[in-house]
C-alpha positions in Angstrom: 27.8 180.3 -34.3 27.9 178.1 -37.5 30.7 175.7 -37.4 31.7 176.0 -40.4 31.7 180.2 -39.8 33.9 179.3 -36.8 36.4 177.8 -38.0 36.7 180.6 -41.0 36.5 183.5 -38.1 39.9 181.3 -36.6 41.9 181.7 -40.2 40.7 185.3 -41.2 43.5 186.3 -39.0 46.1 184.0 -39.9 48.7 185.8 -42.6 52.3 185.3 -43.5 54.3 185.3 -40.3 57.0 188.0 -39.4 60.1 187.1 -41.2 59.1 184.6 -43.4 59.0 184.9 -47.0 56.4 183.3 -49.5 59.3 182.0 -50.9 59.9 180.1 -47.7 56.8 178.3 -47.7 54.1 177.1 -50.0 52.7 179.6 -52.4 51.4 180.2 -55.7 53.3 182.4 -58.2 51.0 181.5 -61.2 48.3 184.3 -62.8 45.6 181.5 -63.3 42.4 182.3 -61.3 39.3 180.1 -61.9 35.6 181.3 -62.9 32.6 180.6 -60.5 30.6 181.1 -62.9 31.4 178.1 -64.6 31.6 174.4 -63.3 35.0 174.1 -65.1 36.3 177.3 -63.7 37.4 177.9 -67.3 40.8 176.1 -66.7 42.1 174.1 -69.0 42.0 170.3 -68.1 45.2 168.1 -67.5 45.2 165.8 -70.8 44.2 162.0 -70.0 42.4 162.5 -66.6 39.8 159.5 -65.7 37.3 160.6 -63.4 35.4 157.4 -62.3 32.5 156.6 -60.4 32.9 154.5 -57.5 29.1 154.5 -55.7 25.6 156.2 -56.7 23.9 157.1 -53.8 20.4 154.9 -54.4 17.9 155.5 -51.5 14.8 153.7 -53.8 17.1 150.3 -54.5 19.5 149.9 -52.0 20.7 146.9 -53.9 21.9 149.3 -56.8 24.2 150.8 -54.2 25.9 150.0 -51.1 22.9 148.2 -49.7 22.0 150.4 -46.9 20.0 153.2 -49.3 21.8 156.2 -47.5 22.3 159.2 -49.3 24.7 161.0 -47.7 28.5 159.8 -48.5 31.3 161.9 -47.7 35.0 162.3 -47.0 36.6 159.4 -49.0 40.4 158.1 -48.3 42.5 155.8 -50.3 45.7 153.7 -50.2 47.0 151.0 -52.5 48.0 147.7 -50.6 48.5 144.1 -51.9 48.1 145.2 -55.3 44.6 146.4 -54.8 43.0 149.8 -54.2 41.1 150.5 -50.3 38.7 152.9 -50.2 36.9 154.0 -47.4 34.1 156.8 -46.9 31.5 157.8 -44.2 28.0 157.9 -44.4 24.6 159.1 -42.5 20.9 157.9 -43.7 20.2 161.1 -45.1 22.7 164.2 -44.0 25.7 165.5 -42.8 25.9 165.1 -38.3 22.7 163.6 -38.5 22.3 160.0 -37.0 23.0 157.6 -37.4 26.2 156.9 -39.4 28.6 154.1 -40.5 31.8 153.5 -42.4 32.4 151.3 -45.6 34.9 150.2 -47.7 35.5 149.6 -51.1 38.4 147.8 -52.9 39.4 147.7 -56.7 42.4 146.1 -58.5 42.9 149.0 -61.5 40.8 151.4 -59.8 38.0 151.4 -62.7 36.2 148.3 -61.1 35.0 149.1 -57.9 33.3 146.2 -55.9 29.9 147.1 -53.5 31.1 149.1 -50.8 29.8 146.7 -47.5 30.1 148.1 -44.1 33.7 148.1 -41.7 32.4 150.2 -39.2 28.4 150.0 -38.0 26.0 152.2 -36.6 27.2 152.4 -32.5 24.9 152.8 -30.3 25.4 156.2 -27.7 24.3 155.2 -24.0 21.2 156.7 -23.0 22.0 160.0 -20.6 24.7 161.0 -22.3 25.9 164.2 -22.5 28.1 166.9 -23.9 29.9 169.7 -22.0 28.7 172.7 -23.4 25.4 171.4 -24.9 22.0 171.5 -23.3 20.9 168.2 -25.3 20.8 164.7 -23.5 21.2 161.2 -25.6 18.0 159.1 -25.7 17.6 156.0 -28.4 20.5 157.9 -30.1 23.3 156.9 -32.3 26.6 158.3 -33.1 27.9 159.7 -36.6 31.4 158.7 -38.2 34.1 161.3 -38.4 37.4 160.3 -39.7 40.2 162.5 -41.1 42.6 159.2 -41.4 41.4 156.4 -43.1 44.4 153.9 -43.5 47.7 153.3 -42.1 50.1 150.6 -43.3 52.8 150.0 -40.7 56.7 149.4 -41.7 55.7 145.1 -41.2 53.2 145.7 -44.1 50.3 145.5 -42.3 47.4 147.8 -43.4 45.2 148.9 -40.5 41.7 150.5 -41.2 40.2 153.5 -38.9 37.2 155.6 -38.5 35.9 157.5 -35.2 32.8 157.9 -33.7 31.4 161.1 -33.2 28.1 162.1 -31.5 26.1 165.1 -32.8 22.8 165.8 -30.2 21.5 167.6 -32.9 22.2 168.6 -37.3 24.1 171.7 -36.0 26.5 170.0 -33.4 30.5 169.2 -33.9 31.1 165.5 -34.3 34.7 166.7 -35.0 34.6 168.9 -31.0 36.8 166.5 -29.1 33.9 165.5 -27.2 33.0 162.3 -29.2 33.4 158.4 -28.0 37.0 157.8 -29.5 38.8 156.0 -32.3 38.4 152.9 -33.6 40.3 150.5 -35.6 40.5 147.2 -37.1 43.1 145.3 -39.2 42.5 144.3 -43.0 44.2 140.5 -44.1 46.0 140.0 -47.6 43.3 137.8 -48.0 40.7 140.5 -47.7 39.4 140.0 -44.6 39.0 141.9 -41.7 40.3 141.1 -38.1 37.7 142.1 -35.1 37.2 145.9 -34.5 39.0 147.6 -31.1 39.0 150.9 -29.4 42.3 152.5 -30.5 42.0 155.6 -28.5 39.4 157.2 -26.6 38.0 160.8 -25.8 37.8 161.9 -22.2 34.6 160.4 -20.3 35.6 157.1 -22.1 37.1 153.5 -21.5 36.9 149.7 -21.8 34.3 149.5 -19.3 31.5 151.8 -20.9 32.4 151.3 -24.8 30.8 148.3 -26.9 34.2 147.0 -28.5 37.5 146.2 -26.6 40.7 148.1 -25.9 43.1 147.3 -28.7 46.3 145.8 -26.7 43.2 143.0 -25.4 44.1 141.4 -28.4 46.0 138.5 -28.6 47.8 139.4 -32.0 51.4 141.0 -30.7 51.9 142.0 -34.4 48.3 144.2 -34.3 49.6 145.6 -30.6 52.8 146.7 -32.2 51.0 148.3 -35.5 49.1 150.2 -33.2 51.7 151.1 -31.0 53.9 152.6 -33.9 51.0 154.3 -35.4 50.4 156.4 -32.2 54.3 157.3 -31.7 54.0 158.8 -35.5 54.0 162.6 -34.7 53.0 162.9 -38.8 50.0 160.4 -38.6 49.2 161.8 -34.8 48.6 165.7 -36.5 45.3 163.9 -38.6 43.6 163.3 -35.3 43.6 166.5 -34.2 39.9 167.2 -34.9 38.4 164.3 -33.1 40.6 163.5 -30.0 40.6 166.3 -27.0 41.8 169.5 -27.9 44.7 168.4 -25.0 45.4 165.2 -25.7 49.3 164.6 -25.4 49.1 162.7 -28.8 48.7 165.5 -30.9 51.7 167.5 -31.4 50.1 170.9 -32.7 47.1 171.4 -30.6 45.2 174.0 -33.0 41.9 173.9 -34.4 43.4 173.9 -37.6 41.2 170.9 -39.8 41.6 167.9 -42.4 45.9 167.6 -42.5 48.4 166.2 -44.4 51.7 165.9 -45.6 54.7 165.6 -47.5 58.0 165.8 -47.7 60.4 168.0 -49.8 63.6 167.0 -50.7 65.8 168.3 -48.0 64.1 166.0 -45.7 60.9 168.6 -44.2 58.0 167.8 -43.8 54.9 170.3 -45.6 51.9 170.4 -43.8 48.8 171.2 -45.4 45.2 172.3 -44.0 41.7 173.5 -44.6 42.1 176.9 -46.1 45.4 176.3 -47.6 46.9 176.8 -44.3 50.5 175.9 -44.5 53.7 175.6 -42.1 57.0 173.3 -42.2 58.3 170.5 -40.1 61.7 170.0 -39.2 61.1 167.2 -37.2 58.8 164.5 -38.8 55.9 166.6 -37.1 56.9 167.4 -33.4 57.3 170.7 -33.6 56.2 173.0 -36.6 56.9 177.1 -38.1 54.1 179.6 -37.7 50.9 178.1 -39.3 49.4 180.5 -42.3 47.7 181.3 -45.5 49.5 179.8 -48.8 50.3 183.0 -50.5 47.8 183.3 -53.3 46.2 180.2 -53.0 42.9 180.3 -53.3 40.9 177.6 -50.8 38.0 178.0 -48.6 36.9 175.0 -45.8 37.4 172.2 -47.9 39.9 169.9 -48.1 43.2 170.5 -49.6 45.4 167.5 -51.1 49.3 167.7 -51.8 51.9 164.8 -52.8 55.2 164.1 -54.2 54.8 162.3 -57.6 56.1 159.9 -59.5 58.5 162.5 -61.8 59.9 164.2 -58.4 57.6 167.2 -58.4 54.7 167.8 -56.3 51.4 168.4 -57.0 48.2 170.0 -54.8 44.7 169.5 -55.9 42.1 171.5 -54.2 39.2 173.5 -54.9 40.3 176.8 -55.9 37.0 179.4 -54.8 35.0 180.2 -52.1 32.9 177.1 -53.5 33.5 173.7 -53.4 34.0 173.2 -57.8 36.3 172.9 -59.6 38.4 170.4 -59.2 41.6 171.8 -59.7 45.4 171.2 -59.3 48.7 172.6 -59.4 52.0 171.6 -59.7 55.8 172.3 -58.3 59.1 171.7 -59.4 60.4 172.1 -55.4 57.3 171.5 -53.6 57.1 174.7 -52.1 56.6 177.0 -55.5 53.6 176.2 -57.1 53.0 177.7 -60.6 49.6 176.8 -62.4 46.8 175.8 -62.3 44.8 173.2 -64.2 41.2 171.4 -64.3 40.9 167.8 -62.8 37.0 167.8 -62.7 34.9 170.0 -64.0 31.6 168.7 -63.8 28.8 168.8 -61.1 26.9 165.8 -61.7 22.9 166.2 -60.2 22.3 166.1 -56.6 19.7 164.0 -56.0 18.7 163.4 -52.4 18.5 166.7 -50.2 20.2 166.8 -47.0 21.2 168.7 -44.1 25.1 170.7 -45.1 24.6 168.5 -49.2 27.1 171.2 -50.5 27.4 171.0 -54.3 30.6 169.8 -56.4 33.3 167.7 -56.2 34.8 168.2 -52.9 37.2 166.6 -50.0 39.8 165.4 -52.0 42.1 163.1 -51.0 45.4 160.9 -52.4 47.4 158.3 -51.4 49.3 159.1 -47.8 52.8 158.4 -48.2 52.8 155.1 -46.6 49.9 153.9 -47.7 51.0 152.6 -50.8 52.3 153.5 -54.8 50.4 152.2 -57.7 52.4 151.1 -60.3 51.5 153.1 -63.3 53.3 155.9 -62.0 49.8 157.8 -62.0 48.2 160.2 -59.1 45.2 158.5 -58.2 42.6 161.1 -55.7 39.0 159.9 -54.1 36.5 162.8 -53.8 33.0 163.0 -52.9 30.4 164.8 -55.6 27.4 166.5 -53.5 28.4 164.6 -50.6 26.0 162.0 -52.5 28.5 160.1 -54.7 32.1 159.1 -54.3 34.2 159.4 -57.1 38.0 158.8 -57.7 40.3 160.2 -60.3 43.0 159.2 -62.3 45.5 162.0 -63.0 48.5 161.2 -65.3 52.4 162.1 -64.2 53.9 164.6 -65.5 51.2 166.7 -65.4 50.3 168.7 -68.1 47.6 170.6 -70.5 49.1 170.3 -74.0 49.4 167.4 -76.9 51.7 168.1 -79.6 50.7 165.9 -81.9 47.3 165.8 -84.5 44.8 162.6 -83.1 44.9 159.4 -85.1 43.0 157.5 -83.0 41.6 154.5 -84.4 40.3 152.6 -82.0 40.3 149.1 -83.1 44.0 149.7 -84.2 45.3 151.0 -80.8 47.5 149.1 -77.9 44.9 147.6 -76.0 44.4 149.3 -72.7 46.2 152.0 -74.2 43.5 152.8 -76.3 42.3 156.4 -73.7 45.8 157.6 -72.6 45.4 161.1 -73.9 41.1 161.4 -73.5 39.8 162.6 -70.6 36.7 160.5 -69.3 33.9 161.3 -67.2 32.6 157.6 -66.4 29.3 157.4 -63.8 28.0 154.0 -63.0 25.4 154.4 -64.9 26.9 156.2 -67.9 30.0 154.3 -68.1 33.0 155.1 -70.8 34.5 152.3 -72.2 36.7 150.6 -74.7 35.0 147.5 -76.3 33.6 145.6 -79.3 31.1 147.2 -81.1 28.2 146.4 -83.3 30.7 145.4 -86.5 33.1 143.3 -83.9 35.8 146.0 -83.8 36.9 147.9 -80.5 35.0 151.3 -80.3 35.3 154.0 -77.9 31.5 153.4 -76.4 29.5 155.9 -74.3 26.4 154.4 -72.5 23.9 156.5 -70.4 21.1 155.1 -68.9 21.1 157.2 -65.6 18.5 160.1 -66.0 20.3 162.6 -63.8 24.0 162.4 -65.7 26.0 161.8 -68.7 29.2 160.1 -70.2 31.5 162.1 -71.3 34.9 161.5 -73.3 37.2 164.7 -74.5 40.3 164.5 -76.2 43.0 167.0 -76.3 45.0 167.9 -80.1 47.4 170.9 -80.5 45.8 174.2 -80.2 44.4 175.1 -84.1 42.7 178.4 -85.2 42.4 176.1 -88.7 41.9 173.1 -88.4 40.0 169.6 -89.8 38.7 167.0 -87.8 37.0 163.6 -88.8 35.4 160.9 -86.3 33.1 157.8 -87.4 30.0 157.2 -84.8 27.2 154.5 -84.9 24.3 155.3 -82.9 22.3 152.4 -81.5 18.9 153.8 -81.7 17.3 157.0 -82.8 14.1 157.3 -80.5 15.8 157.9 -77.0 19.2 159.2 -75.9 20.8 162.4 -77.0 25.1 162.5 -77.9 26.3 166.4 -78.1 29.5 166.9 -80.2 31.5 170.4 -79.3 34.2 171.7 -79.7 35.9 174.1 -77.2 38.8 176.2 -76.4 41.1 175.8 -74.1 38.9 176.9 -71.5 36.2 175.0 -72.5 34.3 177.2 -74.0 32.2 175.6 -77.5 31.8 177.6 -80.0 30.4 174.7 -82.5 27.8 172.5 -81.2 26.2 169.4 -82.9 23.7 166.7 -81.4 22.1 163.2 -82.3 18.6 164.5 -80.9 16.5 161.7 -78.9 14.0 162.5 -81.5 16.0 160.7 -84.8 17.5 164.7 -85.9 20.9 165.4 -85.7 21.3 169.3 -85.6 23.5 171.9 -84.9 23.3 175.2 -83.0 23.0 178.5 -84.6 22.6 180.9 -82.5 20.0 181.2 -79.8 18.4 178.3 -82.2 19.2 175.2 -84.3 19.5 174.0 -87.8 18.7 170.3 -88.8 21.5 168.3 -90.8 19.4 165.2 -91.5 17.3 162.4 -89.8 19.4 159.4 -88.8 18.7 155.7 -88.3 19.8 153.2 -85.6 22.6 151.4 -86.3 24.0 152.9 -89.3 27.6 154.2 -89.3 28.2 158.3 -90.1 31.6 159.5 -91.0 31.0 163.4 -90.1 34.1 165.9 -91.2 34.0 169.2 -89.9 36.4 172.4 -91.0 36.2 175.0 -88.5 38.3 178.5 -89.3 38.5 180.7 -86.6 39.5 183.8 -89.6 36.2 183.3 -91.3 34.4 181.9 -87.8 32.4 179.6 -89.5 32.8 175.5 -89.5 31.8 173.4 -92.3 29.8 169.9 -91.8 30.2 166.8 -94.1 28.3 163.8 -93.1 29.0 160.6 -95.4 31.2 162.7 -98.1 28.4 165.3 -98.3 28.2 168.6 -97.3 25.1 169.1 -95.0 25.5 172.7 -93.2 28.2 175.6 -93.3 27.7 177.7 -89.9 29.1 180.8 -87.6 30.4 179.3 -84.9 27.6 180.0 -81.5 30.2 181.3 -79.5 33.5 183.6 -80.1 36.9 181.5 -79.2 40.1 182.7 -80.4 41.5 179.0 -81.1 40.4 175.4 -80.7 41.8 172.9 -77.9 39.4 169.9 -78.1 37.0 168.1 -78.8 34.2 167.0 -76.2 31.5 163.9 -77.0 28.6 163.8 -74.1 25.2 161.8 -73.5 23.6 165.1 -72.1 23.3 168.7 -72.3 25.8 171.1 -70.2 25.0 171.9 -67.1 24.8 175.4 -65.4 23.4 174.6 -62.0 24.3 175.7 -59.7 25.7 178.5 -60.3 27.1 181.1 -57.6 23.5 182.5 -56.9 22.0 178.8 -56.0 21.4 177.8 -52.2 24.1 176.3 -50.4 23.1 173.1 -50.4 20.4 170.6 -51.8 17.1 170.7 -49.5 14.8 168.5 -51.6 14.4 165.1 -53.3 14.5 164.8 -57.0 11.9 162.5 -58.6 12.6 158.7 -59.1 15.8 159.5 -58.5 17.2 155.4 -57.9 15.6 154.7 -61.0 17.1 154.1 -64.5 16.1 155.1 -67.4 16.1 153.2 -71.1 19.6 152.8 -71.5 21.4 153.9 -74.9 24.8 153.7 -76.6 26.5 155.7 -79.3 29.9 153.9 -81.0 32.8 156.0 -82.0 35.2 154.1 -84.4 37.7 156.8 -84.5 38.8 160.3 -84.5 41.3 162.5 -86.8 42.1 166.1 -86.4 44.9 167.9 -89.0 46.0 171.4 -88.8 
């Protein structure tokens, strides 16, 4: 049977347990559902979210990337240590269980600046011969994959470990995560930033010092490394992520289940939440040793990937998940007690390309994870997650604390005017490598907001949030820096983000507007010149008025019905649509040139103002 279909089969039956309420454990008590049918789910996006792009996957110039040229990267982790972001992910030459595979990290000191991701833990080789109970395969010239559900632990002497495991799949179908792989390993990261040699932490049955390629951890001669380790295996909490890997027996694990990708946090009364794969849920009393019946999160809605949850910064707890049967949107949900958990809002709600096919390449933003408590608290207060897109691309977000969907106030945003680094509090940004968004000096010496796209396969994209208007004015100065490539698309949306106005700086020189199933021309426009546009849009008439440069240049029906306006959205691309719920599972194929870039260009915006 599939794996993934096995592990479903296990939670079909698990329910809420006999005499326990929903109010008793975690649930959701909110009437928000997302939509499939769009990327966005038709949520309405937490205010000032930063969605940044860590690594694009770059199989034609390896230098580009992470300078391996492997496509497939997957199941990041993050923690915040000596005033610096880790990040580590897994990754296989071309898909998921398929050798051979490796381990990287990446580190960042504001978590917008990423540096190359370089290699922690190599390719291992498997001994020829080797075999797995239960399979009829045999290992020849084989290597094993990386599968890791804990990335990071820092131990109470403030030493920050790094771990990964290593798996062995005998072919793209097997379990790297069966209990029958090699064993962990681990190895210690220096406040200097280097790394100390890597040991066997743990191993799987079959396995010891005397058939594995790196030592046994306590043959080190660093007492203080010893000790970390020590600790870190007499943790019930950090034991319950290695449940996966180790043997299904192993006296280490304190809930032997095959319940998949844990964590944790606490509530206030001192109990420990635990949180799995298919928002399966139960409560510690006892910092993990023993644990309540295991079930469903009433009403939550999760399928097999990963599930994040976290006390923040303003006392109240937060999930983010993705909440279908598919793996978009990016979504989260907040609680006041950690247990009752009462909306639902949009973190990321764009599926960027996937470019490389590959065996289990499932589509979105998926296998979210935050900061362990532990490992770490930044100290802006925000909620900062790591996520995959396509198990291509790995991604982190920024999501402000307190949480929330609304801005009271009208935008006067003038960028050149605004406390520096303050200058995207309250936009949302979708920032790719190769489609950055940025703050900067523009072409007249002045800060701008600047979007830049030269990847051909995504966008930039900046949003920004003003009080919900059924009438209202809005007026935002853009240069663009050339008028025979590139394409900017201006829209306003609801709440949902849905646009019902659409205008677009065409790569042809046109700026036009949609009417309809077609489009009307407002004028040609030249590189480098400056356009104030002013646009009335009036949901009682449903029509929106241009004026470009104190002239009136087109009065429209809005494309779309909306029944009020929420924000505004500025993006080097046209939406996307694919996939939708019909598409394959996953990406098979290659797309063309896909490591290549394409002729990069920039569009300025000065400012934006919005009145009711």
């Amino acid at each position: 049977m599939n794996r993934f279909l096995k592990y479903t089969a296990l939670c079909w039956g698990l329910g809420v347990s006999a005499g326990a309420s929903a109010q008793e454990m975690v649930h959701y008590s909110g009437t928000t559902v997302s939509n499939v049918d769009y990327h966005h789910g038709q949520l309405a996006p937490v205010v000032g979210v930063h969605n940044i792009q860590v690594l694009r996957a770059n199989r034609e110039h390896p230098e580009l990337a992470e300078g391996s040229g492997w496509t497939y990267n997957h199941a990041p982790m993050l923690a915040y240590w000596n005033k610096t972001f880790y990040l580590e992910y897994l990754s296989d030459k071309v898909g998921e269980s398929v050798p051979p595979g490796q381990t990287l990290l990446s580190t960042s000191k504001d978590g917008y600046h990423w540096a190359k991701p370089v290699v922690v833990f190599p390719p291992y080789r498997v001994p020829d011969g080797t075999k797995k109970e239960g399979h009829e395969g045999v290992a020849k010239d084989l290597f094993a994959v990386m599968h890791q559900r804990m990335g990071f632990y820092v131990s109470k002497a403030k030493r920050l470990l790094v771990l990964g495991f290593y798996g062995i799949c005998l072919d793209p179908h097997d379990d790297p995560n069966d209990g029958k792989g090699i064993g962990r390993v681990v190895r210690e990261i220096h406040a200097d930033g280097s790394w100390g040699p890597i040991y066997f932490l743990h191993y799987n049955p079959a396995w010891n010092a005397g058939n594995t390629s790196y030592p046994y951890y306590t043959s080190s001669s660093d007492k203080g490394f010893i000790a970390d380790c020590n600790e870190l295996m007499a943790t019930p909490l950090m034991m319950m992520q290695w449940v996966e890997e180790t043997d299904r027996k192993d006296p280490l694990i304190p809930l032997q289940k095959e319940y998949k990708a844990f964590n944790f946090y606490h509530l206030p009364d001192g109990r420990a939440v635990g949180l799995w794969k298919n928002a399966l849920t139960g409560i510690s009393k006892d910092e993990g040793k023993t644990w309540s019946a295991v079930t469903r999160a009433p009403h939550f809605v999760n399928a097999n990937a990963k599930i994040w949850g976290q006390k923040t910064s303003d006392g109240h707890f937060s999930t983010v998940y993705n909440p279908s049967e598919f793996r978009w949107p990016l979504a989260i949900s907040t609680s006041s007690d950690g247990l009752d958990y009462t909306n639902l809002l949009l973190v990321q709600g764009e599926i960027s390309t996937c470019r490389y096919g590959g065996n289990y390449k499932s589509y979105g933003p998926q296998y979210v994870r935050g900061i362990e408590e532990g490992n770490g608290i930044p100290p802006d207060g925000n909620m900062w997650v790591t996520y995959s897109m396509n198990k291509e691309d790995i991604w982190v977000g920024k999501i402000p604390v307190p949480v929330t969907d609304r801005v009271d106030a009208d935008v006067n945003d003038v960028f050149d005017s605004l406390a520096v680094g303050k200058e995207l509090s309250l936009w949302n940004i979708y920032s790719p490598l190769w489609a950055p968004v940025s703050v900067g000096g523009g072409s007249d010496g002045k800060r701008c907001l600047i979007l830049k796209d030269e990847d051909p396969y995504d966008f930039a994209m900046a949003e920004r949030a003003f009080p919900v208007s059924r009438r209202m004015q809005a007026e935002f100065s853009i240069t663009p820096g050339q008028n025979d490539h590139g394409q900017l698309q201006i829209e306003f949306q609801d709440a949902q983000n849905i646009p019902a106005m659409r205008m677009s700086f065409e790569p042809n020189g046109e700026l036009i507007a949609k009417a309809g199933a077609r489009t009307k021309s407002l004028l040609k426009y030249t590189a480098g010149t400056r356009y104030v546009v002013r646009v009335l849009l009036d949901m009682d008439t449903r029509m929106y008025t241009v004026n470009i440069n104190r002239k009136n240049v087109l009065t429209q029906l809005f494309f779309a019905p909306v029944l009020s306006f929420g924000h505004v959205v500025f993006r080097t691309g046209e939406a996307r649509h694919y996939p939708t719920a019909e598409s394959p599972a996953e990406e098979t194929e290659d797309k063309p040139h896909a490591g290549d870039k394409s002729p990069a260009a920039t569009f300025e915006i000065h400012y934006l103002k919005t009145s009711r």
